[in-house]
N, C-alpha and C positions, 0 to 999 in steps of 0.2 A: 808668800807661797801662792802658787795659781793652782787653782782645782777648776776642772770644767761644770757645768752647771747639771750636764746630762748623770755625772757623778756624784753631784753634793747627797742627793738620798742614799743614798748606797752610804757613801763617806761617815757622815751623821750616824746611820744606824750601826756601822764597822766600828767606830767611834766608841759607840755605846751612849751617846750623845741623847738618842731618843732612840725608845723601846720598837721592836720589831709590827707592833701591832698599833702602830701612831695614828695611823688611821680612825680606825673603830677608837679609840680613846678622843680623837678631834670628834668627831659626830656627835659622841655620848656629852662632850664640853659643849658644844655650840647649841646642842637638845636642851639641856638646862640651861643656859644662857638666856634661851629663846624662848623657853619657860618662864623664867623668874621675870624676866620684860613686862611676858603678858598677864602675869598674876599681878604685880607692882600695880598696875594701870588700873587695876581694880580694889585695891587697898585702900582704904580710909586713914590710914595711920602716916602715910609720905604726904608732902606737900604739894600745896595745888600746881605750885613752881616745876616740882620734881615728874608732879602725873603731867603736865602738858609737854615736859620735854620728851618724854617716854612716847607720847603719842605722835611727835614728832619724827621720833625718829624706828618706829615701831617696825617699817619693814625695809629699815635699812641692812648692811648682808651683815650679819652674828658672827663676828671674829675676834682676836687678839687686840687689833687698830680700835675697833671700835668697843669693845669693853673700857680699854686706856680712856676713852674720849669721856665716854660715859660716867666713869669714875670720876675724873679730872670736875666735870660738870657739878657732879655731885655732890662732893667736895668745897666745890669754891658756891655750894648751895645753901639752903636754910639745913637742908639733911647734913651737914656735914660741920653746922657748926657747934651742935655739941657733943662733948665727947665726953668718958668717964675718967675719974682721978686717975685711970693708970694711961691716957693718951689714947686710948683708942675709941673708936664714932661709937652714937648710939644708935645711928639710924641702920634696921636691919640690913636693909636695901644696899648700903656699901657696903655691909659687913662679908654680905654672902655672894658680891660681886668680887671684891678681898679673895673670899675662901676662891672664886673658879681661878681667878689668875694665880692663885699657887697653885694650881691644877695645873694651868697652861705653863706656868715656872719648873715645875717640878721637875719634868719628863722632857721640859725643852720643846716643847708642844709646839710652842710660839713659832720654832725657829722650820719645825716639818710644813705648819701650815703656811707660812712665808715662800718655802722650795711650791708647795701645791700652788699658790697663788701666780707664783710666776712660771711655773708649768700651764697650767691651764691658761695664761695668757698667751706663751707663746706657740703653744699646739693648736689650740680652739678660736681664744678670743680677737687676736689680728688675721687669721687666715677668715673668719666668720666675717668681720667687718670688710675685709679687701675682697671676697665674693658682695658683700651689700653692695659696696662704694662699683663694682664692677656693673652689676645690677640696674642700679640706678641712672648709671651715667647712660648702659644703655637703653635705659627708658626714655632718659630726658633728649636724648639721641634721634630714637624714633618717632618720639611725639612731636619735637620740633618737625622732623620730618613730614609728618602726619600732619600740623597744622600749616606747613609752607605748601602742600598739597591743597589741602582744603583753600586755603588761603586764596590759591589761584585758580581753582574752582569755581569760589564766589564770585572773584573779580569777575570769569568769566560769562557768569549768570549775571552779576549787574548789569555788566554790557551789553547780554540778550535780554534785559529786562529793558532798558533803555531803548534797544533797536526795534525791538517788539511794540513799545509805548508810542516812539519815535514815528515807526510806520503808519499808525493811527493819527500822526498830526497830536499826539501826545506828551512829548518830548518834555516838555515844562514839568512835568509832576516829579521829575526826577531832578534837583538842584545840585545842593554840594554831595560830593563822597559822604553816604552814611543818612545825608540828614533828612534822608524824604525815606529812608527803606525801615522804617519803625510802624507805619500804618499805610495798609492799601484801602488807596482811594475809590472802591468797588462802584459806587454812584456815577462818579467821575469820569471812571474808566468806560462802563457800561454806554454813558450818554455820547463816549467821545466815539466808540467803533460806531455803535447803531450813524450818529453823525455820517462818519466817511462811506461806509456803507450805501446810505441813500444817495449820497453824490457820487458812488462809483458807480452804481443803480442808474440815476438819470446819464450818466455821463455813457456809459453802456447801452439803456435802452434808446438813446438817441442816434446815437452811430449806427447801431444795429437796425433800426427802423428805416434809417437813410438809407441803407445799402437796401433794405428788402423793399424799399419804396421807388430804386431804382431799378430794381428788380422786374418789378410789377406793373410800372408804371403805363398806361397807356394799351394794356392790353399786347405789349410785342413781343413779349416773350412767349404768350400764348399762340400770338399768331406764327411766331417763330416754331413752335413746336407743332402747330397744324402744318405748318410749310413743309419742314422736314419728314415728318410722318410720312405727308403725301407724295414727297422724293421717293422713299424709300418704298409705299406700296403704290403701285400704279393703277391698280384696280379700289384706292379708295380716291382718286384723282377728284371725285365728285362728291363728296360723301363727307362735308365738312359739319354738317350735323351730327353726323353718327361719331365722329372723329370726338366733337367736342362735347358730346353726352356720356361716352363709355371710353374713348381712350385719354383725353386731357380732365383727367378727376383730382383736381388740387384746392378741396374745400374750403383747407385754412388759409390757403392764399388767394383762394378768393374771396373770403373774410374778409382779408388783409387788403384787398382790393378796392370791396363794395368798403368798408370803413373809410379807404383813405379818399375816395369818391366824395362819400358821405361831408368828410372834413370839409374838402374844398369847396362844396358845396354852403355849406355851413361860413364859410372862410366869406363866401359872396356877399352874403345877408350883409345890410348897411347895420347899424346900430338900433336906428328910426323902426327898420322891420325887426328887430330882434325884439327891441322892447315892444312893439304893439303885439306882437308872437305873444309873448310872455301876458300881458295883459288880456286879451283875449282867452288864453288857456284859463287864468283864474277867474272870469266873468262866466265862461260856459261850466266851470267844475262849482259852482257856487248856489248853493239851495236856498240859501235867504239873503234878502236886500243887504247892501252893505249900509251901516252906519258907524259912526265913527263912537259909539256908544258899545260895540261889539267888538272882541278879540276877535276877532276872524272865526269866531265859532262856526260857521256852515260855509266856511271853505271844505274842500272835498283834501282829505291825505292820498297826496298821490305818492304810489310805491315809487322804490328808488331804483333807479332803471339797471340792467344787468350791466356790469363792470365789462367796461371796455375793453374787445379784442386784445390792444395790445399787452392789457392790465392782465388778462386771461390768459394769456399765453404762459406766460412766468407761473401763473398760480397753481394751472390744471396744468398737472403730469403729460395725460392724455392728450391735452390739444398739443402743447410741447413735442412729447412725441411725433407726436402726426406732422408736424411742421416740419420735425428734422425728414422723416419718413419720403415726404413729399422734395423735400430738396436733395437728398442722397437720390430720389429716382431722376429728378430733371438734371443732378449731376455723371450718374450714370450713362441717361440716353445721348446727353451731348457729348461725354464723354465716347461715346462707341460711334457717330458719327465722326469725330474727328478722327479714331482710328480708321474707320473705314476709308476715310474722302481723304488724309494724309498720311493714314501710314501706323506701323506703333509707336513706329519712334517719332510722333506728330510735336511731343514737345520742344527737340532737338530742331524745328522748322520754324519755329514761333520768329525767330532774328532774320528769314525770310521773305521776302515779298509772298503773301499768302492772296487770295480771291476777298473780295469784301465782303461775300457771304459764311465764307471759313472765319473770316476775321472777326465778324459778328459772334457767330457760335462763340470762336477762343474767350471774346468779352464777357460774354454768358457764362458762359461754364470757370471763366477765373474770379469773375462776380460769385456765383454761389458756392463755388469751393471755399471761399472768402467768408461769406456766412458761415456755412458748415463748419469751420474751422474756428469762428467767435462762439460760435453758438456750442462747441466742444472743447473749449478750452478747460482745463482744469482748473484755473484762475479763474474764468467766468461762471462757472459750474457755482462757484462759493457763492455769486451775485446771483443767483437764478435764487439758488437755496435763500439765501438772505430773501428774496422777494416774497418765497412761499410762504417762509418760518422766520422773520425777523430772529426768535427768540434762539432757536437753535443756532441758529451762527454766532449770534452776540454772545450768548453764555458758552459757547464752545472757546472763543477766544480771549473771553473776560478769565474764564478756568485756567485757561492755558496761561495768560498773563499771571496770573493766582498763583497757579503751582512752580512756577520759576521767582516769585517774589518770595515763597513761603522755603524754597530752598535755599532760597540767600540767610531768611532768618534762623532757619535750622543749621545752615552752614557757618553762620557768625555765632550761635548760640554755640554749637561744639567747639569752634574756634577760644571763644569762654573758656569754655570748660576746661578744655586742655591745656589751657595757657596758667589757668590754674594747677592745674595737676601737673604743670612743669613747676610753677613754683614750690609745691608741695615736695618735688625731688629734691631739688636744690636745699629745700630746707632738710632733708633725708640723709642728703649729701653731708651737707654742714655737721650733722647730729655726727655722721659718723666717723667723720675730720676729728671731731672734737673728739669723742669716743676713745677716737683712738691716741690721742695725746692724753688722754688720760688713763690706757691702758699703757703709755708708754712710761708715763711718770709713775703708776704703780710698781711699773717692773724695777725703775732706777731706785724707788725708795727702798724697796723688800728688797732689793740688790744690797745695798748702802746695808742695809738694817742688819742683814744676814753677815755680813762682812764686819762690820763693829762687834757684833756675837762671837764671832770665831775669833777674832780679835782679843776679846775682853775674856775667853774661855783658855785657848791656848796661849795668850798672850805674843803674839807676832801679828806680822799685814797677813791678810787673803786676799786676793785675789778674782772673782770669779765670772771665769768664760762663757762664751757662748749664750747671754742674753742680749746682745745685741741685735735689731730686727729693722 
């Protein structure tokens, strides 16, 4: 006979099989069940055998199955092996597990909570797992995603970790994949920028000296600027005093003048006069005879002379200023003579045969637009700054190399993490694989089980539907 399974309750209680009110009677059985367990556990009269299996199995689920189990246990126990002259145990503890399963026999109890057990699996317990197993897969889904992101984030950061190192003449501190990005070498790094720094420094203030030395050289630029002044006003034709006290006013370059004078001057001196110079200076600065009995005690301390022009220019804002100041004018005035004397569109003429006094100016004026232009670079601006404040550039780019190494480590530490935390799904996973093969075998047993019952009551096969999932 085939019965559907959405029917066997119904059937059962039409039956008269089990009473209308099965329910409330299983609660009231599984309550004392659940009872008697945890009283047992605290009795001195069962075995130590009997109390540790109890605690074993103390929050397993209170049913039919598991009373059977328990009995059986108990039975083949010390509790169960004496019994009185009429056959039956002495131990209370089966006796009164005995009385619930005529409980569960009597009403057929066994047979409602078997239909319950396999209801609630297939309503609750597979739809609950196949939302987890859904759940989960799309976690493991996203985080995979989430660390193939990050993944390639890092990469990206090592290789501006490397190209950043690299640019500093650095490149070596970063070996295999991985095996240099565990400690930053901050010492290391620090000595290597300040390094390239001072030779971008010299290699800068050199070039840039050359041009303003070609500049300056010889006084003709100056004279070039009295020349043209005087072009231009005819009533100052004579007046090359006044010209060169109030209108040719270029302090710093003429600094940079009388220094570079100075130099070559100095460039003269044989060796023979430099060293008798030198001796001299410490015989006239000297208060007491020399003996070689004395540290130089009555030598005189002479201060240490003010830092060289060129050293000043980098250092003081101010003269800096005034230098660019003075070259945007002498770029300007030449500037507005070549408009005047060719045209606006004078640079459009440059591929023409020009005058050799135009041609001079054009030298001029592409000379210091040429400065003006090093001396305003944004690239160059970092070497100036480096010149003033060693420290503020060093530690700006020592930071900056910091903060993209420390992204790598925070980027591989969540990559960890995650990689973890996918493992953790998968095992999530698995749990609920298993789960559910075990919600699936419960269903075939209490299937089987209920089917022998009907079997062994009316005596014919059942059948029964609609457990299948």
């Amino acid at each position: 006979m085939e019965i559907h399974f959405s029917s066997l309750s119904d059937y059962l209680v039409g039956k008269k099989l089990v009473p209308g009110d099965w329910g409330v009677l299983l609660k009231s059985i599984e309550r004392d069940l659940c009872g008697l367990v945890e009283r047992s556990i605290c009795n001195d009269d069962i075995s130590e055998e009997a109390r540790a299996h109890l605690m074993s199995v103390k929050n397993d689920e209170k049913n039919y199955s598991f009373l059977n189990r328990l009995i059986e246990f108990l039975i083949s126990s010390k509790e169960g092996e004496k019994k009185t002259i009429f056959g039956s145990y002495k131990s209370e503890l089966i006796n009164e597990l005995m009385n619930i399963k005529k409980r569960y026999q009597g009403n057929n109890l066994h047979l409602s909570e078997a239909v319950r057990e396999i209801n609630y699996i297939l309503r609750f317990g597979f739809s609950h797992l196949e939302k987890e197993q859904r759940e989960t897969v799309s976690k493991i889904k996203s985080t995979t995603k989430r660390i193939q992101e990050l993944a390639d984030s890092k990469s990206g950061n090592v290789e501006l970790y490397k190209n950043k190192l690299s640019s500093f003449g650095l490149g070596d501190i970063v070996g295999g994949e991985g095996a240099s990005l565990k400690y930053f070498p901050r010492d290391r790094v620090t000595d290597g920028i300040q390094y390239y720094y001072n030779l971008r420094l010299d290699e800068f203030s050199s070039g840039l000296f050359e041009e303003i030395n070609n500049l300056i050289q010889d006084n003709n630029l100056v004279n070039l600027y009295l020349k043209l002044i005087k072009q231009a006003n005819a009533d100052l034709a004579d007046s090359d005093d006044y010209i060169l006290e109030y209108m040719i006013d270029f302090p710093v370059l003429s600094m940079l003048c009388e220094n570079q004078e100075k130099s070559d001057c100095e460039s003269d001196l044989s060796s023979d006069e430099k060293e008798n110079e030198y001796y001299m200076e410490i015989i006239e600065n000297s208060d007491t005879p020399s003996s070689s009995d004395q540290d130089y005690k009555g030598f005189e301390v002479v201060k240490e002379d003010e830092p060289h022009i060129k050293v000043r220019i980098f250092e003081d804002r101010q003269l800096f200023g005034k230098l660019l100041m003075e070259l945007y004018e002498i770029e300007s005035f030449l500037k507005r003579y070549l408009i005047e004397n060719l045209g606006s569109d004078w640079k459009t003429k440059l591929g023409v045969e020009v005058c050799s006094e135009d041609q001079i100016v054009i030298n001029y004026y592409n000379l210091v637009s040429k400065i003006v232009a090093k001396l305003t670079a944004p690239e160059n601006y970092e070497i100036v700054t480096f010149r003033r404040n060693k420290y503020i550039v060093v530690e700006r780019h020592t930071e900056a190399i910091l903060n993209i190494f420390n992204s790598i480590l925070g980027q591989q530490n969540s990559i960890e993490k995650m990689e973890s935390r996918v493992k953790e799904y998968y095992q999530e996973l698995g749990n609920c694989q298993k789960k559910h093969a075990e919600y699936s075998q419960r269903v075939k047993d209490s299937t089987a089980f209920l089917q022998n019952e009907l079997k062994s009551l009316f005596n014919k096969e059942y059948v029964i539907k609609g457990v299948q999932k």
